[in-house]
N, C-alpha and C positions, 0 to 999 in steps of 0.2 A: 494584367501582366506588368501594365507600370507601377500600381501599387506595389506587389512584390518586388520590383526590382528598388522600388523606394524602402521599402521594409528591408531590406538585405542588405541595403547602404547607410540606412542608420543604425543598423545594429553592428555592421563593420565598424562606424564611428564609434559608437558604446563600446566596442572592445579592442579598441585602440587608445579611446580615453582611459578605459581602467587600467590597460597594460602601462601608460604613460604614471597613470599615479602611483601602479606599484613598482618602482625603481627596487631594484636589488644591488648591495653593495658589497663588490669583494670585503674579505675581511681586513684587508691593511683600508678599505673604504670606510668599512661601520666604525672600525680604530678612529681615522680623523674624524666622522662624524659625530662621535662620542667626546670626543676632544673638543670638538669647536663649541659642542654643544655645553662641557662643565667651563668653557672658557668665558661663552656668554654669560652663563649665570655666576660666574665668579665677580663678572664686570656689572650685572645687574645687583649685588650685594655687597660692592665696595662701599658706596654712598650711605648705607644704612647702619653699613659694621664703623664708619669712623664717627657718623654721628653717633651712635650708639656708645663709643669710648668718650666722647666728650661731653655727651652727659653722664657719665660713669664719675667720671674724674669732675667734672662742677658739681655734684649729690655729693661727693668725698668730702669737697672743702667745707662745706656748712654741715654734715653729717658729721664732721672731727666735735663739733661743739657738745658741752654736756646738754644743756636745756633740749629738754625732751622736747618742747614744742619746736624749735627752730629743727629737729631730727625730722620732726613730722613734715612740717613745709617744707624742707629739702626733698623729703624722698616723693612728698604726693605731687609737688609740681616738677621738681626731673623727672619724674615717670609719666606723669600727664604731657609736657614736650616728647618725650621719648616715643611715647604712643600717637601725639600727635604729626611725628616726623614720619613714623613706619605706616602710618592710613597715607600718607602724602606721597613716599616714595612707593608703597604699594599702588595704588590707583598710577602714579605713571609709568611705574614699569608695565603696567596689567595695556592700559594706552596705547604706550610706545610698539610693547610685542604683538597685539592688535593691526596697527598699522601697517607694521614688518608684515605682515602674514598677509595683509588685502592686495600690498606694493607687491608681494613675490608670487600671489597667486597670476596676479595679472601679467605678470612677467611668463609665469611659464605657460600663461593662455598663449604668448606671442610667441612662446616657442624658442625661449632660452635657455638651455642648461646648464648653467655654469651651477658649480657645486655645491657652493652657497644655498641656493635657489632647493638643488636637489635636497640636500641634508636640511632644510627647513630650518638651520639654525636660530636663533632668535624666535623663531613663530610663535605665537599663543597658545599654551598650554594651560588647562587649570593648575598641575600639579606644581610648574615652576614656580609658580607664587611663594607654592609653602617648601619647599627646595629652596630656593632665594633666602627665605625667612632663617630657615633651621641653618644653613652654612654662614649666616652672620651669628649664631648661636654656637659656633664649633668649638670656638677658641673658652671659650666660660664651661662651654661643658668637660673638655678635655681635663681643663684644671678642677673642675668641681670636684669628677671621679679619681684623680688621683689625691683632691683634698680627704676625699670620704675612706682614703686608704692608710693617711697620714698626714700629718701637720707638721708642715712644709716652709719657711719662711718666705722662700721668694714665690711659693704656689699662693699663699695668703694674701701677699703685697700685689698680686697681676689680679687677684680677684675681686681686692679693694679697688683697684684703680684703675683697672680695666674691665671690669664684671661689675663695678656698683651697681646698676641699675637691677640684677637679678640679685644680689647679696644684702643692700641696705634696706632693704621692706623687709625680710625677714629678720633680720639683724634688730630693726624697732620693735617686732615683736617679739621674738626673745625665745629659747625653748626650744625650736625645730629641729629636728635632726639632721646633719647631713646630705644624707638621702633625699630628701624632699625639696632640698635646695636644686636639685635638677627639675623640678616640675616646671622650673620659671621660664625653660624653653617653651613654653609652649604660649607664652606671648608674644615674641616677636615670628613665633612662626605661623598661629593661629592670624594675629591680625593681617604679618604682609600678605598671607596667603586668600583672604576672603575680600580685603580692597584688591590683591591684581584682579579679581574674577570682575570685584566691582568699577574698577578701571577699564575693563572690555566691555560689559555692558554698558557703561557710560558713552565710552567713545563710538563703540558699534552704535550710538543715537545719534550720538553727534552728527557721524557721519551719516548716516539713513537721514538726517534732516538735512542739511547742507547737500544731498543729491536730489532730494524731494523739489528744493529752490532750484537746483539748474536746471532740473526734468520740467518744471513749470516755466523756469524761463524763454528756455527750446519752445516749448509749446505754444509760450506766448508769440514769438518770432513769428514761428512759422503764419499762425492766425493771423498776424498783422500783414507778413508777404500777401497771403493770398485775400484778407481786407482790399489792399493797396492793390492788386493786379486783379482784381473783379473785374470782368469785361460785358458793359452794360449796353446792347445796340441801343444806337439813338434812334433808329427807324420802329417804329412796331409795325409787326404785320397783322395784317388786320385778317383772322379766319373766316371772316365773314363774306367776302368778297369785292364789300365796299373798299371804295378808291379813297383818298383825302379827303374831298368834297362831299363825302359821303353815299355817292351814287352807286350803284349796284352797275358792276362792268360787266360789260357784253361778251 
């Protein structure tokens, strides 16, 4: 009988936990959570989109030169940084949204709802990576398609000087069409998108190692308390029946 009534109380639990995690949201709810949510990731793709213009604009000033080899070194070491920034801010946005997610789970383990928490904002997703990635890519693509409709003066001049990095590698090669000059999103949105993944995996170690050391350390505590409070008679009693003197008692 006790077992059943323990079986029908953890299953009350189970379906009080899954009803907790499926949260339903009026719809002026899913509205701000949709908001808060393109608001994070607009905030996670700040940092990428201005580095990304200022190597755009340093590949411009030595790309102006004729000498084909200085075109070359400009464009192969601005785009080596440029890639080298997007693995860097990838991996810690991939981190940061990791951590968010461990801090807010444990928060609604204690049983807080504030909205935040609900809507999951920030949390770790694989997909925001490359979301993150593609809207630092919005502004080059908008103008690319309307370059590939017509030549534009000031569309040209923001794709020089804000789009170098996706414009001057093909521009040393020479010949491409248009069209094909949009394929070059797929760099910064392939790489932010595969270091956030590799940013959670990293830091998800990190952390599993750094609880592994205080779970050893607890343990160690504990061993040492109960070391130190061993409680050892000084008397032994003797099964035998023999006294001290060793005589067999009556």
């Amino acid at each position: 009988m006790k077992n059943d009534c323990k079986g029908g109380q953890a299953e009350a639990d189970e379906k009080t936990e899954a009803a907790e995690e499926k949260v339903k949201f009026t719809p002026r709810g899913k509205f701000y959570q949709i908001l808060y949510e393109i608001a994070d990731l607009l905030k996670g793709a700040a940092f990428p989109f201005i580095v990304m213009c200022v190597f755009s604009t340093t590949i411009i000033l030595f790309y102006g030169f004729d000498d084909l080899a200085v075109q070359l070194i400009a464009v192969i070491f601005g785009e080596g940084l440029l890639i080298a920034s997007f693995v860097m801010f990838g991996k810690q946005n991939g981190a940061a949204a990791y951590r968010k997610s461990r801090l807010n789970e444990a928060k609604r383990k204690l049983g807080k709802r504030d909205m935040p928490l609900l809507y999951r904002t920030g949390e770790y997703s694989p997909w925001k990576g490359f979301v993150i990635g593609f809207i630092t890519a919005v502004p080059f693509l908008i103008l690319q398609i309307i370059k590939c409709f017509g030549d534009y003066t000031f569309v040209n001049f923001m794709l020089e000087y804000a789009c170098g990095w996706a414009i001057s590698p093909l521009e040393v090669i020479g010949g491409i069409p248009q069209p094909y000059y949009l394929l070059m999103i797929i760099f910064p949105v392939g790489i932010h998108g595969a270091f956030y993944i590799f940013g959670r995996y990293s830091e998800k170690k990190r952390q599993d190692a750094i609880q592994r050391v205080e779970d050893d350390k607890r343990k160690g505590k504990k061993k040492h308390y109960y070391e130190e409070n061993d409680y050892t008679p000084d008397v032994a009693v003797d099964m035998s029946g023999k006294g001290k003197g060793g005589k067999k008692r009556r």
